[in-house]
C-alpha positions in Angstrom: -42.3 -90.6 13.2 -41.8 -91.9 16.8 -41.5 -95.2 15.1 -39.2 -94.2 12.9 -37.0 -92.8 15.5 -37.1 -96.2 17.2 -35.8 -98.6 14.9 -32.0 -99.1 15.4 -29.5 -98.1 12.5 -27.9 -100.9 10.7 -25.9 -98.5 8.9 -21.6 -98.5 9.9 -21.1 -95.5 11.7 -18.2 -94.6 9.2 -19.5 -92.5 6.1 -22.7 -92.2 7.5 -23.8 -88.5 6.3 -27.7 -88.5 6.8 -30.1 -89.4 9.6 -31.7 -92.9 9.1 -35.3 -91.7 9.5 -34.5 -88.6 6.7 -33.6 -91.7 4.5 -36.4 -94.0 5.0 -38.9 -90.9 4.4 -37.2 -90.1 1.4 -37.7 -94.3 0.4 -41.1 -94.0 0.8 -42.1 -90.9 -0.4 -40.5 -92.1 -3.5 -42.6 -95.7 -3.3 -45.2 -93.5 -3.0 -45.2 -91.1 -5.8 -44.2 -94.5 -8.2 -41.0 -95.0 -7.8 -40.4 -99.1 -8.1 -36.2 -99.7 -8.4 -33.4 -98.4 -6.8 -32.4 -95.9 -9.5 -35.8 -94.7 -9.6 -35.7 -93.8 -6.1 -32.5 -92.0 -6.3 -34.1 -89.9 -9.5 -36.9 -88.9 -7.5 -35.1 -87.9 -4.1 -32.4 -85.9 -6.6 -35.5 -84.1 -8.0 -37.3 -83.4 -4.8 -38.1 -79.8 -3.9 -36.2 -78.3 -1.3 -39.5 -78.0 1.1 -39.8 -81.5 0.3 -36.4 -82.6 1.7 -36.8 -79.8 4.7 -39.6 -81.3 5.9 -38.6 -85.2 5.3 -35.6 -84.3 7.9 -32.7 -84.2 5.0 -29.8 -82.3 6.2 -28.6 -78.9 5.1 -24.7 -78.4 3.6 -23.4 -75.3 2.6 -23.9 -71.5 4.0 -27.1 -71.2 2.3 -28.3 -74.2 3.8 -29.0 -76.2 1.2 -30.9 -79.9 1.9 -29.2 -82.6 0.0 -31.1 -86.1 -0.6 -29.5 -89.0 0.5 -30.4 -91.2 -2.6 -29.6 -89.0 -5.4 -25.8 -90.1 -6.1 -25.5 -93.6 -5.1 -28.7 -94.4 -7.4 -27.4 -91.9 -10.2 -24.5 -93.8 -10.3 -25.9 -97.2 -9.9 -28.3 -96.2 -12.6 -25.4 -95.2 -15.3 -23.4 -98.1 -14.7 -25.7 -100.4 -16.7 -26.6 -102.3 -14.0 -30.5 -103.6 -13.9 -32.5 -103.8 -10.6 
């Protein structure tokens, strides 16, 4: 995770909403458990248990604290679009 921390952001500081290392956790848990295009990645971060996305570093929203996954709604709507990856 050290590592992780390391690398530099290439991200725009604008619209930025989640830490970098949250996201490339999420990425390759995803990889991990199969996932193999961009839409598939979002689909499995959007259906990632809470615990899951507490412990990958996801951030919480909302009084209840609730972790939101960084893929799930740019690769939802990538993935209704029509277009392939």
């Amino acid at each position: 995770m050290d590592r992780l921390r390391a690398l530099r952001d290439p991200r725009r500081r604008r619209g930025v909403r989640h830490p970098f290392v949250a996201v490339l956790l999420v990425v390759a848990s995803a990889v991990i458990a199969g996932a193999r295009s961009y839409p598939a990645i979002g689909q499995c971060s959007a259906n990632a248990p809470q615990h899951a996305l507490s412990r990958l570093g996801t951030r919480a929203v909302g009084a209840m604290g609730v972790r939101v996954a960084p893929l799930a709604a740019r690769s939802c709507s990538a993935a209704g679009s029509g277009s392939g990856s």
